[in-house]
Every structure is written in C-alpha cells, then in structure tokens.
C-alpha positions in Angstrom: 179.0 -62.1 109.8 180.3 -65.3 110.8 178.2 -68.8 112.4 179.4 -67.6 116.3 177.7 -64.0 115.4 174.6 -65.6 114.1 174.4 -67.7 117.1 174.1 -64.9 119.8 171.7 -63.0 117.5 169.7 -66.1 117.4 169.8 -66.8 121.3 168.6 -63.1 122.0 165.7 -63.4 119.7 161.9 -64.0 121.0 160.8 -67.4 120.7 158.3 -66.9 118.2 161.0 -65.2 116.0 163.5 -68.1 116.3 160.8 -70.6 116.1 159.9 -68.9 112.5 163.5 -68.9 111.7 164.6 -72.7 112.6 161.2 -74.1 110.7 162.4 -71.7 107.5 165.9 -73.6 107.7 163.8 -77.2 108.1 161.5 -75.9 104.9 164.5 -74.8 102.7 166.6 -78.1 103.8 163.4 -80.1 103.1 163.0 -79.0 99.5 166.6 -79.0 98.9 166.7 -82.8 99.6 163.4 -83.3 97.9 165.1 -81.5 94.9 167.8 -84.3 95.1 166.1 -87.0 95.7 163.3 -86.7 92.4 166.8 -85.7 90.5 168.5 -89.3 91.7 165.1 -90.9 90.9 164.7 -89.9 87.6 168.2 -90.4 86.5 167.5 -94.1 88.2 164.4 -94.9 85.8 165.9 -93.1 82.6 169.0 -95.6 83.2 166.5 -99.0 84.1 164.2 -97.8 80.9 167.5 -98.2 79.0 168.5 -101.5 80.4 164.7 -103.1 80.0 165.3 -103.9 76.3 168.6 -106.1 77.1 167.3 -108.3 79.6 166.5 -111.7 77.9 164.0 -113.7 79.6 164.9 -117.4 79.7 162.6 -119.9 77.6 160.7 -122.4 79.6 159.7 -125.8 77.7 156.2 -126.4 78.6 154.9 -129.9 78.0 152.2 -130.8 75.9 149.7 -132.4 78.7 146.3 -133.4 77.9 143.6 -131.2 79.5 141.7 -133.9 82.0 138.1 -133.9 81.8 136.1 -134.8 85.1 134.4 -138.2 85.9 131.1 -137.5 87.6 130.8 -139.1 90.8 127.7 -141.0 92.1 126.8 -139.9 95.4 123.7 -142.1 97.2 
C-alpha cells in the first residue's frame, strides 16, 4: 500500500474515524520528538558536567578597606 492509496482511504473515512487517526499520528510524532529532545538534553548536561571542573574562575584582588563605623547625628 503506497501514501496515494492511504490518502483515498483516508478521504472516504467518517470524520470521527480520521479525526482519531490524524490525533494518533500528532501523539506518536509528539513522543517521538519528546524522545529526542530528553536524549539531546541529557547528552548536553553529561557533556557541561564534564566541562564544569576546567573552567578556572579568575581571581579578584579585593582591598583591605576599613569597615566605617557611623557618626550619630544630632537632630533638634
């Protein structure tokens, strides 16, 4: 049975049967891609798990400042 075959079957059906039949094909495609997708995303954080222990964060010199201690004011 070839896609032209499928077609005419398809047009001749009910609309509740070819309703049923396109919203299988959308479920299916749906957890096909959703298969994929958690695949690529765990494959992304096993590689960025790998890389977090060779990214050297830069030093930053911090001054020594004296903590300032504050004068009461006088208010009338």
């Amino acid at each position: 049975m070839n896609l032209r075959n499928f077609l005419d079957r398809l047009q001749n059906l009910p609309d509740k049967q070819k309703k049923i039949i396109m919203w299988t094909i959308v479920a299916v495609l749906a957890l096909v891609m959703g298969f994929f997708w958690v695949t690529g995303v765990i494959n992304s954080l096993s590689k960025m798990n790998g890389d977090m222990g060779k990214i050297k964060i830069p030093q930053i010199n911090i001054p020594n400042i004296p903590v300032l201690t504050p004068t009461p004011t006088i208010t009338k």
